[in-house]
N, C-alpha and C positions, 0 to 999 in steps of 0.2 A: 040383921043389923038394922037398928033404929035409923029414919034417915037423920035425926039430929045429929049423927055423930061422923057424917060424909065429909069429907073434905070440901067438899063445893057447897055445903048449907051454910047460912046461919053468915058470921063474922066472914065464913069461906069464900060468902059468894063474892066481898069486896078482892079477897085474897087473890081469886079467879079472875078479875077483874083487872086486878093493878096487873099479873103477871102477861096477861093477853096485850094491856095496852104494850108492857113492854116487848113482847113478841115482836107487837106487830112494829114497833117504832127502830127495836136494833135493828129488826131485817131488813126492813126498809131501807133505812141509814147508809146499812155495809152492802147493801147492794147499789145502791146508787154509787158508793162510793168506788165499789170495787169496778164496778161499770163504767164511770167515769174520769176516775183519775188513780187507780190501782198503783203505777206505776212508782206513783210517789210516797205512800204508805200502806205498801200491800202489808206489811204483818199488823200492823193498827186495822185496817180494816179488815183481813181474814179474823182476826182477834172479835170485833165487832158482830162479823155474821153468826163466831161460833155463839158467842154471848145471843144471840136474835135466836139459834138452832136450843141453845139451853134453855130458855123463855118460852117456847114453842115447844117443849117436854114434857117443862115443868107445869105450863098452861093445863095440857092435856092428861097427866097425871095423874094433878089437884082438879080438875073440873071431872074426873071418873074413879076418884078414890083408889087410885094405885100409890098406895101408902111406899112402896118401896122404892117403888121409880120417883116417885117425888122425894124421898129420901136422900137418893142420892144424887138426882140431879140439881137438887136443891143447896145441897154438902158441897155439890164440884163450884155451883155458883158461886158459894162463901169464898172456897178457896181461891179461887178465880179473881173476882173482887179486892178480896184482901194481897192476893201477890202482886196481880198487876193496880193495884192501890200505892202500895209500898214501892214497887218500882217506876211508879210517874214521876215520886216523889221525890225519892234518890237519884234518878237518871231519866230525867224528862227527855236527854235524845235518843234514848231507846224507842220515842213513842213520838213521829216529827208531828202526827194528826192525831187527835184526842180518839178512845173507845170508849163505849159506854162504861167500864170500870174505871176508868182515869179517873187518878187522884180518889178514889173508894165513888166515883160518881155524881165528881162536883157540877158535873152540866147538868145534872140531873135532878138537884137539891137532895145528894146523895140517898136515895132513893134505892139504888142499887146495891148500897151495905147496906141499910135498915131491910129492905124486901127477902134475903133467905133467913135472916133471924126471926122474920114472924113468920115467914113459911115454914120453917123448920122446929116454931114454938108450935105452929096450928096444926103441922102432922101428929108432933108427938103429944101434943096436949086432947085431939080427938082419938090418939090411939090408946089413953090412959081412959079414957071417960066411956070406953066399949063397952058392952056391957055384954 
């Protein structure tokens, strides 16, 4: 396999990039949170760590060209995203403290639905270009 066509080259390495900062920024987050004040939105913040545990996958995945595990950890982010998107937005008291998918990731300059759409166009677009 050519390296141009790795998932960590080229466009990938920014790929690799955005998905680490976010690793490292949900874990962060839900751990401070969960640490500090649990009590008050433990399922917003167990929700948060998993979102940091998805990011820290998909990191590692896409930066070793494991086209499948990035596939699908990348698929559960979308859905993830999008459900708990749709339910910020219908039933904000389900959610008393924001997670990184709230509202499709508006603390984030939605960042969070744009990020497995290109992850998921850059798997499948280095896996059509293999030669």
């Amino acid at each position: 396999m050519s390296s141009d066509t790795h998932t960590s080259h080229g466009f990938g390495r920014i790929v690799v990039a955005v998905y680490a900062v976010f690793a490292l920024s949900a874990s962060a987050r839900s751990l401070y949170q969960l640490a500090t004040k649990a009590d008050e939105a433990p399922f917003a913040y167990g929700l948060s760590a998993l979102a940091g545990l998805v990011y820290i996958v998909a990191t590692y995945a896409l930066a070793t060209n494991r086209r499948l595990l990035a596939t699908w950890t990348i698929g559960f982010e979308l859905v993830g995203v999008v459900v708990v998107g749709v339910l910020t937005v219908f039933d904000a008291a389900l959610f008393p403290d924001a997670t990184v998918w709230s509202t499709f990731g508006i603390q984030y300059a939605f960042v969070p639905l744009l990020l497995p759409v290109i992850g998921l166009w850059w798997v499948f677009r280095n896996r059509a270009i293999r030669g």
